[in-house]
N, C-alpha and C positions, 0 to 999 in steps of 0.2 A: 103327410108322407115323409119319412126319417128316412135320413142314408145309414145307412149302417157299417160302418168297416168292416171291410172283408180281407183280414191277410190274406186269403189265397188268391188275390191276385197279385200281379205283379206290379209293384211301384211303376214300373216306366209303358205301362203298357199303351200308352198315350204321345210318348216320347219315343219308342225304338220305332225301328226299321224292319222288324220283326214282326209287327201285328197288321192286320189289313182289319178295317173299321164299315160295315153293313148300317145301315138304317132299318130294323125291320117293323113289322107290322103284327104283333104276337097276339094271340090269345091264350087262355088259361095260365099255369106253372110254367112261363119258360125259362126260369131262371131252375128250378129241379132239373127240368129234361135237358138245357146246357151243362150242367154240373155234371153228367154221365159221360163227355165226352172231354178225352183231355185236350188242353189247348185251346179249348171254348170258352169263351168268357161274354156272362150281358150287363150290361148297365140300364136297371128302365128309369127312361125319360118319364114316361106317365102311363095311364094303363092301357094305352093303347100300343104306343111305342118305345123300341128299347133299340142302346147300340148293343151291336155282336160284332163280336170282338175275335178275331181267329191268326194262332200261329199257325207259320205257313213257312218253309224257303222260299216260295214264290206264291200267287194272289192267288187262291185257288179261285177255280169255277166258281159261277155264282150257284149252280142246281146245287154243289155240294154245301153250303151252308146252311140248305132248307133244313126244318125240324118240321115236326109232326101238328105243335103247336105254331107255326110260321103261316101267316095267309099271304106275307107279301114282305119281298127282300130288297131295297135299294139297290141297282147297280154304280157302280163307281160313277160319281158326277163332280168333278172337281172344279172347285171357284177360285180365281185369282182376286185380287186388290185390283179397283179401277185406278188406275196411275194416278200417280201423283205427278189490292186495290180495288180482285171483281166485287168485295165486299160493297165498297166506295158506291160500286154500279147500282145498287140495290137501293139506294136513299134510306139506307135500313136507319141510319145516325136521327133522323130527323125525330123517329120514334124513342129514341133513347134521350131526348133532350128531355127536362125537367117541364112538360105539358100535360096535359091532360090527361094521356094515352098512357105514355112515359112506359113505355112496353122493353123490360130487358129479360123476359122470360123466368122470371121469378114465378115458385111452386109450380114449374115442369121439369118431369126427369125427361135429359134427353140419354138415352142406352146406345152405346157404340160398342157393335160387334166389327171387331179387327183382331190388331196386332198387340193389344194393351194399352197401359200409358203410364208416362213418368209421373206418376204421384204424386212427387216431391214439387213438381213446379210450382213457384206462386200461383201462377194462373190459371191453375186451379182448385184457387184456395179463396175467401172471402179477404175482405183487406182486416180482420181479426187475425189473420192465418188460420183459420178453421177449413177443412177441406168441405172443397160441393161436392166430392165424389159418395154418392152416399151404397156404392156397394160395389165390389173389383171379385168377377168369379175369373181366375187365372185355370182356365180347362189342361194346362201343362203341369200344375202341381199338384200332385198328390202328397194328401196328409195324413200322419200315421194318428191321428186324432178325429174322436166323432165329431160331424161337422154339426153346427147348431142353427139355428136360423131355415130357412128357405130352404127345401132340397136340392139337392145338384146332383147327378146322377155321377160324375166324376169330377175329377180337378179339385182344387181347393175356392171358398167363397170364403171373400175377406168384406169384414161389415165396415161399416164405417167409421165404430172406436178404436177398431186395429190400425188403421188406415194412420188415423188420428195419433193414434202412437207409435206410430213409427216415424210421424212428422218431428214429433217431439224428440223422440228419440237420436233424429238427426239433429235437432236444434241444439242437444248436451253434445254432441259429437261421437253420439255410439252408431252402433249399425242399422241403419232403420231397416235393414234386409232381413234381420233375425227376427222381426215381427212380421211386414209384408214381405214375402221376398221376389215378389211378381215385378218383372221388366220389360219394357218395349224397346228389345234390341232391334228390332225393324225401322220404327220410327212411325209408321203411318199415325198409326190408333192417336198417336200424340199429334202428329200434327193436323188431323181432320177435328180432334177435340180443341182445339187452339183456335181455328174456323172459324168453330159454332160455336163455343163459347169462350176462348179466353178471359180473365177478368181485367184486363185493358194496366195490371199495374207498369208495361211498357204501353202507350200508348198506341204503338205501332201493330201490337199483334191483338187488340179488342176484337173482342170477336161479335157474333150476331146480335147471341143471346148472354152477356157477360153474368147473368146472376141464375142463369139454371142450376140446377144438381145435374149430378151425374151418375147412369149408373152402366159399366166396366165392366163386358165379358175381351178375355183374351184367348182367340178361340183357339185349338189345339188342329198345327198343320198337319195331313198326311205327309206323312215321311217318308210310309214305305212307298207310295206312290211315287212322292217327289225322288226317291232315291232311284226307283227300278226305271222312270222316263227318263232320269236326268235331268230333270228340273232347278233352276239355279235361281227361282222367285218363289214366294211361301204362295203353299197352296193349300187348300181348305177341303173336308169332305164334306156331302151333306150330312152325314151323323151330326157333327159338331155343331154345324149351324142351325140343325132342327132343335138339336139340345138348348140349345143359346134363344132361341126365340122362346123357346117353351117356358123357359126360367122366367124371362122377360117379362110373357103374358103374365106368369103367377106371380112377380113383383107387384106388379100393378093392382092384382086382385090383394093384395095385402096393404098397400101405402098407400091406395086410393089416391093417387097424384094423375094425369094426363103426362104420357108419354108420347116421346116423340122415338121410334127405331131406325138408326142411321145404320144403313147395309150398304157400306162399299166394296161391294163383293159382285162374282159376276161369272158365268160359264156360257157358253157354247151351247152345251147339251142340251139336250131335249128339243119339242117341236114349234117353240117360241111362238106357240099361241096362247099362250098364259096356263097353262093346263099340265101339271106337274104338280110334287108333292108339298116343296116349298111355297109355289103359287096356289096352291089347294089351302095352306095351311093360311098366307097369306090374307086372301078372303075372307077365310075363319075365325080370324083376330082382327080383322076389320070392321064386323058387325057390334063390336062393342065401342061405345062412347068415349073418346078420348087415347085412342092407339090411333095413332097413324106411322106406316115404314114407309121410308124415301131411299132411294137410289138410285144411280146412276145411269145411264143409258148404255155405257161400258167405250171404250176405248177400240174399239173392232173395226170402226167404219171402213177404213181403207187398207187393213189388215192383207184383204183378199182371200178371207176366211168362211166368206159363204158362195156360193152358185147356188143357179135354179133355172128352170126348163120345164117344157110344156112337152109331153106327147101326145098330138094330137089323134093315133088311131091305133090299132094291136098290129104290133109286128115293126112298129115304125120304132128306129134307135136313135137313143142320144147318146154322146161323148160327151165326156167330163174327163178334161184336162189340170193332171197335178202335179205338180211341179216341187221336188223335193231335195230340199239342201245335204249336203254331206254330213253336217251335223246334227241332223232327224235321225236315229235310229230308231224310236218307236213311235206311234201316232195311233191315232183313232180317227174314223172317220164316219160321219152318221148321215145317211142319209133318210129322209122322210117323205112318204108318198101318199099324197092326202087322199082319203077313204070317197070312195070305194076303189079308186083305180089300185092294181095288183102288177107290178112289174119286177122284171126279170135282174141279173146283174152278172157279165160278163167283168173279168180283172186282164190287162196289158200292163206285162211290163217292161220297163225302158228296155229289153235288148229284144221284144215282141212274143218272149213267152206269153200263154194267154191262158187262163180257167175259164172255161166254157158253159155257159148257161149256169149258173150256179140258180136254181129254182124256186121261186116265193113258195113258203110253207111255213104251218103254223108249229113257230118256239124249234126252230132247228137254229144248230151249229154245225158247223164243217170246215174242217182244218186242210191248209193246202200249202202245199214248199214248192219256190221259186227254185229248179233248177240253177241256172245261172246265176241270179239275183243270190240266192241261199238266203232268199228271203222269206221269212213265215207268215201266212195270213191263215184269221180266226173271222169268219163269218157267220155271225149271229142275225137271224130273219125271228121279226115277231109279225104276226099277221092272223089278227092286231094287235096291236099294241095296245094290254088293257086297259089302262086308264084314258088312252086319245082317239084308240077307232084305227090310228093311222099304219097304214105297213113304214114300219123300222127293222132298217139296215144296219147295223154294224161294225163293222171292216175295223180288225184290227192288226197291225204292222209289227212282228219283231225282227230286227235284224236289216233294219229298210234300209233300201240302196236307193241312191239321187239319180234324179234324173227324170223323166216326165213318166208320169203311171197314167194310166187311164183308166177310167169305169165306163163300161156303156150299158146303158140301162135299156131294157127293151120292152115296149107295152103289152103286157098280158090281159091284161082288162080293162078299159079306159073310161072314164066319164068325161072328166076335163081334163085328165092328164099330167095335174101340176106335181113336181116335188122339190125338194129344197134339198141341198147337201152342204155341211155346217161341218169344218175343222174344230179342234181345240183353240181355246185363247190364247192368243200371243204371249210370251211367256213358257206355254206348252210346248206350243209351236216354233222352231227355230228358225234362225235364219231367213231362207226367203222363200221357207216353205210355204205355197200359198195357190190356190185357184189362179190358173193362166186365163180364166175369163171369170173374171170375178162379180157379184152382184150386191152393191153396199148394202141394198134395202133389205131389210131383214136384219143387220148387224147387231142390232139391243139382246144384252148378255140376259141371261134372265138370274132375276126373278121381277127383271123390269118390263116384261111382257106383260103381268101380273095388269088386269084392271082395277085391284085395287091398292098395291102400292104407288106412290110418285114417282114419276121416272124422272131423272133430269136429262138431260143435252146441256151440253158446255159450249159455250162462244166466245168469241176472241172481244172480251168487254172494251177495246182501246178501237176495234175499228167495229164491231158489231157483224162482224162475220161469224160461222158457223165453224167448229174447229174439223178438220176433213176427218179425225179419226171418233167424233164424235158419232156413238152407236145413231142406225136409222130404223124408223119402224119399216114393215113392209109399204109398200108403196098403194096397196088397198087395203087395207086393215089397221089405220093409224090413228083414229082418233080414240082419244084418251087413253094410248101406248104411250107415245112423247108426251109429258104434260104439261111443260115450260121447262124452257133454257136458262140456264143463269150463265154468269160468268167465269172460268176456266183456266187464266192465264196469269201465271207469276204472281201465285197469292202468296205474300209474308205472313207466315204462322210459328208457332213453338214447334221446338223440337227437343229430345229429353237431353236431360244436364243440362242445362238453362242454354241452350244455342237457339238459335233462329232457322228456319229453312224458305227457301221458296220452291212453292210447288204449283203443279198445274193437273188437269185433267177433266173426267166428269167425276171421280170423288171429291174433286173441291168446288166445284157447282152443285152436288149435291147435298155436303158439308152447308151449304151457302142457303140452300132451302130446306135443308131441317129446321137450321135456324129461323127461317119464315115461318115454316110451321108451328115452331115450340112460340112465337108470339101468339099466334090466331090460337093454340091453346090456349092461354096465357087471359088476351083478350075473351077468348069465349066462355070456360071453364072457370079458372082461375077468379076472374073478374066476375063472372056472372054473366057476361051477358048473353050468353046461348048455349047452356050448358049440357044439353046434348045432340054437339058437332062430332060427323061422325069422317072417315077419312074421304069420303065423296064430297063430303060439304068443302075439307079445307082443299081439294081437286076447284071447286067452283072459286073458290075466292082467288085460287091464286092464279088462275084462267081472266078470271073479270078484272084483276088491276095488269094483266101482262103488255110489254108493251110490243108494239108492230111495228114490222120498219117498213114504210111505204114500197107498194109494188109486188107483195108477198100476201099468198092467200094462207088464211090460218082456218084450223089447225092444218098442219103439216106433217109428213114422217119425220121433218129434221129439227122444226122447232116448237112442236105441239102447235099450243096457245100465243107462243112468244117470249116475250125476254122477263124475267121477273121483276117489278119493279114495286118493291114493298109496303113505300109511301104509299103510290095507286091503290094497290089493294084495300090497304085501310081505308082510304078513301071511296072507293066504291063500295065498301060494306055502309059507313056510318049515312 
């Protein structure tokens, strides 16, 4: 499959504030049938899926961007970065000593979907100066030139001789940006690549896996989302990210290498039962030999971003109390009612205005204005919710005023009564916008619910505690959610233009067990000796070296299996 240039689009239409970005799910011509429409634009990912692309003043309706050839439309689901010596913690050195194992992840790419990365830095070059990155798709540039190599449905894909020559090109003292001209003005992408793999020529920033490749999407933030909430952290649609793993997979079908996919990425959204289009997809690219994706459990714990409640019989109400800062003006608010129970949703607002019985029914919207408030709420009821079974709620906020709102939910039909109610991710979320009775369990951003991604939990590797914002599974439904913890705290990495950073979180506990991963490739693949390990297998290995801190039953929502401990691991495989 060729991309082919298309002047009629718009150079920036990846970059403005102007375009709102669909995931859809097409059949037949739908790039003819969007060409009749002005302002439509698709980009197909593969022949299943394509982004759709629409100018707007404002995000239109999701009904309005169906087409005739459309079976199925993403709604807006937006990922943040999981925040930014735990190396130390891992005994990971011991393997990199010149023995038998001698494991530095040599012939594994490991693929980092973020913010991009400094190119130029040694440490990610061999001690030749030849670069490991063996391919940088920058989803922000478009090129007025046919792209060659691998298709990308947008952005520019820079190979590894360009890469190469813009190294050089720095080394005579010209611009190496007139050949790559892709940056990580964020910083992440560079420092979780610094993590996993630095090539140690500081000795202080060696990373996991020093002699992997590398291969480089930098994914393209929604803007016009980020612009119309207010958003002041890079945020991600799933368009881009489904784009980005898809490329990923077809790398692999091409290079024949074992990859390792590092997703420090993480949302709110959906019903954090593993059961979504990323998590669908997830599993899908798990059933092949040698892909394994890791991430984060997400930074949510103590956010105050989930509740949840029981109603035990029809007619009996719960309150749900929220609590909303002055600088929230817009929000979303989802709640999920696990199938078959059907309940109702009353809105209070802080001066005791009230919407009344607003009614479960199947794919309705209904729009309502806060007298006082001069608040506007858009309430969206699916019942069911196609792909999960579950009744989803909606509730969305413009013009929001502080101060405590309330939901009370009323039971229309019950079996067990359970539902969950999940804010946006911090970041989204302002201030001290947050659940006045808040429920940590449940906090793992997804696509770490996924049973077949790695989740990681981050811990405080100096005292061996648990970090409180480190995501939790639910409190029944946790094993193989959390799948081991690593370590979280004040890790010194690269950061672009040859600086240093220290950072923390669970992207850097996750960073920490890619690189676990890309060895057990490495060891299995690479070496021979089990060569087809599939992403459940490297779940077992790194469960059976993990270690337990007396007095704690494993697995857990908080720390799976336990703390990773890499030497172990290798030692309970051989």
């Amino acid at each position: 499959m060729e991309r082919q240039k298309n002047n009629n689009y718009p150079k920036d239409l990846f970059t403005s504030t102007a375009y709102y970005h669909y995931l859809i799910e097409y059949v037949g011509n739908i790039q003819e049938e969007v060409s009749k429409k002005p302002g439509f634009y698709v980009n197909i990912i593969n022949p299943r899926y394509a982004v759709l692309s629409v100018k707007a003043p404002k995000e239109p309706n999701i009904e309005d961007v169906y087409f005739s050839a459309t079976s199925y439309v993403k709604s807006a689901e937006l990922y943040t970065l999981q925040e930014i010596l735990p190396i130390y913690a891992t005994e990971v050195g011991f393997l990199q000593l010149d023995l038998p194992l001698n494991l530095t992840g040599n012939g594994v790419n490991v693929a980092i979907l973020d913010t991009g990365v400094d190119y130029l830095s040694e440490e990610f070059m061999k001690v030749n100066g030849e670069t490991r990155i063996r391919a940088l798709w920058d989803q922000t540039i478009e090129s007025d030139e046919e792209q060659q190599g691998i298709y990308v449905p947008f952005g520019t894909l820079y190979s590894k001789e360009e890469i190469q020559g813009a190294i050089k090109a720095k080394r005579e003292g010209k611009d190496p940006y007139e050949i790559v001209p892709s940056k990580d003005e964020v910083g992440h992408g560079t420092n979780m690549a610094g993590i996993i793999g630095a090539t140690g020529k500081n000795p202080r920033l060696k990373g996991v896996v020093p002699q992997c490749d590398f291969v480089i999407v930098k994914l393209a933030e929604d803007v016009s989302r980020k612009s119309e909430l207010g958003i002041q952290v890079p945020v991600f649609d799933v368009s881009s990210i489904f784009a980005a793993i898809d490329f990923l997979v077809r790398f692999v079908g091409i290079d024949y290498k074992p990859m390792v996919i590092y997703f420090p990425l993480g949302t709110n959204s959906g019903n954090h039962k593993g059961v979504g289009i990323i998590e669908e997809f997830i599993e899908e690219i798990s059933k092949n030999s040698g892909i394994v994706l890791v991430t984060g459990a997400g930074n949510q714990g103590a956010k105050g971003e989930h509740t949840s409640g029981i109603i035990s019989q029809v007619g009996e109400k719960k309150v749900i109390e929220l609590n909303v800062s002055p600088e929230q003006k817009s929000l979303v608010v989802e709640i999920w009612v696990e199938p078959p129970n059907i309940m109702s949703l009353d809105i209070v607002s802080p001066s005791g205005e009230k919407i009344v019985a607003i009614s479960a029914a199947f794919n309705v919207t209904e729009t309502y204005s806060f007298l006082f408030e001069r608040t506007l709420i858009k309430v969206n009821y699916f019942l069911p919710f196609a792909t999960t079974g579950d009744e989803w709620i909606v509730v969305r906020f413009e013009n929001l005023t502080q101060g405590v709102w309330k939901f009370v939910l009323t039971g229309n039909r019950i079996l067990n009564g359970r539902f969950d109610v999940w804010l946006p991710q911090h970041g989204i979320v302002l201030g001290d916008t947050r659940f006045i009775l808040s429920d940590p369990y449940g906090t793992i951003t997804n696509p770490g619910t996924s049973r077949y991604a790695i989740t990681v939990a981050a811990y405080n590797q100096n005292n061996d505690s648990i970090l409180n914002y480190s995501g939790v599974a639910f409190q029944d439904k946790f094993i193989n959610v959390v799948d081991i913890a690593a370590g979280g705290v004040n890790a010194l990495t690269v950061a672009p233009d040859n600086n240093i950073a220290v950072v923390n979180g669970t992207s850097v506990a996750a960073a920490i067990v890619a690189g676990a991963c890309a060895l057990l490739l490495q060891w299995a693949i690479v070496d021979s000796n089990y060569p087809y390990v599939y992403s459940n297998t490297i779940k077992t290995y790194l469960a059976r070296g993990a270690t337990k801190r007396a007095g704690d039953i494993y697995p857990n929502p908080q720390w799976g299996y336990g703390m990773l401990n890499i030497l172990a691991m290798f030692q309970n495989i051989l």
